[in-house]
C-alpha positions in Angstrom: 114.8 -94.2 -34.8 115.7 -97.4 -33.2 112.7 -97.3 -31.1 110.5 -96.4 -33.9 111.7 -99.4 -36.0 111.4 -101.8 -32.9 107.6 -100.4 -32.1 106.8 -101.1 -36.0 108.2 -104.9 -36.1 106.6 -105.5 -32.9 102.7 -104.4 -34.4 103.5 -106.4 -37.4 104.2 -109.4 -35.8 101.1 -108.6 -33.8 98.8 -108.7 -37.0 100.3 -111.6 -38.4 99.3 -113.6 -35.3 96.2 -112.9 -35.6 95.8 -114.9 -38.9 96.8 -118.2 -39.2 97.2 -120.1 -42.5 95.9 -123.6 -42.9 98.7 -126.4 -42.5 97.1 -128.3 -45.4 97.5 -125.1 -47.8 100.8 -125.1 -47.3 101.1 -128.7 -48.7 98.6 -127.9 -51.6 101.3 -127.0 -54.5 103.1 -130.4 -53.2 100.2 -132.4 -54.0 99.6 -130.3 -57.3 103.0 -131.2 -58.1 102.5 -135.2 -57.7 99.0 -135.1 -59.4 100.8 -133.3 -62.9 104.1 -136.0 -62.8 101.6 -138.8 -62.8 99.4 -138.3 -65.3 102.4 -136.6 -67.6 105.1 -139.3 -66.8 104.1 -141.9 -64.7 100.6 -143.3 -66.2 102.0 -143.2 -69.8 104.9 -144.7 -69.1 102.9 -148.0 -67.3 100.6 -147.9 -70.3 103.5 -148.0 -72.6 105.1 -151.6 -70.3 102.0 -152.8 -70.2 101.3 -152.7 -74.2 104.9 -153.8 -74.3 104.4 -156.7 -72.3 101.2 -157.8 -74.0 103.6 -157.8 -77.6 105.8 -159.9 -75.8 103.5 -162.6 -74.4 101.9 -162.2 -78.1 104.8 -163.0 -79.7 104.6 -166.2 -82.5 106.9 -168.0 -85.0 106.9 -166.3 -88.4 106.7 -162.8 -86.3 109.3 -160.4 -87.8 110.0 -158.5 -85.0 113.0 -155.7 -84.1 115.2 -155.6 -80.9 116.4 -152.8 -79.2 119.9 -153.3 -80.6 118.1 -152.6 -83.9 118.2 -156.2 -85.7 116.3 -157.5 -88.1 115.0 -161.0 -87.5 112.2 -163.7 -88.0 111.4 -165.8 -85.1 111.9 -169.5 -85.5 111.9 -171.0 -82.3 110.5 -169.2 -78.4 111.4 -170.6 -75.5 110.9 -168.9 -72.0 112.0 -166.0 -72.2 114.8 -166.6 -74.7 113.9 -166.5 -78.8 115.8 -167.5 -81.7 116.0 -165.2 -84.9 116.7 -165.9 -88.5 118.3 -162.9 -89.3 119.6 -164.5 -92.9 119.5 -167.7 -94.7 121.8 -169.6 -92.4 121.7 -167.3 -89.4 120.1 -167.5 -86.2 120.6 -165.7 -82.8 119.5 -166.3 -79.7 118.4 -163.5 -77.7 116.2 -162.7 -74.5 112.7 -162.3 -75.1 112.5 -158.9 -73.2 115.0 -157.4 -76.0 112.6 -157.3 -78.6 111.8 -153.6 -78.7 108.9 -153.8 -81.5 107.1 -156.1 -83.8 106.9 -155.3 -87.4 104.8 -158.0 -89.3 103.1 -161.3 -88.1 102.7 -164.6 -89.6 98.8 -163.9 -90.5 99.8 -160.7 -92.7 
């Protein structure tokens, strides 16, 4: 029985010597992998920094805009990267430009 199981593992490794599977296959599902995570995650999220960055550079006084920490301001004053908000008659805030998450009106609407 031993013998018989021995004589069968032996002619099986045999045949599978015979064929030989391409390295490069064996990296396909790899590659596959990396092609669907760039364009699910990693192109829309640069698309999404660089329209981000343009609302940033486009940024004017009289913009109402919205930071991430979810205030309500008017812009009176930009700097370099720091802006000063009017968030009520006799309030104003400075904050860093990059914290502006969204703008809601400009001056021209």
């Amino acid at each position: 029985m031993l013998t018989l199981a021995f004589a069968q593992e032996q002619a099986a490794q045999a045949g599978t010597g015979a064929v030989r599977a391409n390295p490069i296959m064996g990296l396909m599902p790899i590659f596959l992998i990396f092609i669907i995570f760039y364009f699910l995650l990693i192109r829309p999220q640069k698309k999404t920094q660089q329209d981000h960055a343009k609302m940033l550079g486009a940024l004017q006084k009289n913009d109402e805009v919205v930071t991430s920490g979810g205030i309500h301001g008017t812009i009176v004053n930009i700097q370099d990267d720091v802006v000063t908000l009017r968030i009520d008659d006799n309030t104003r805030v400075k904050i860093q430009k990059a914290s502006i998450a969204r703008l809601k009106k400009t001056k021209s609407e």
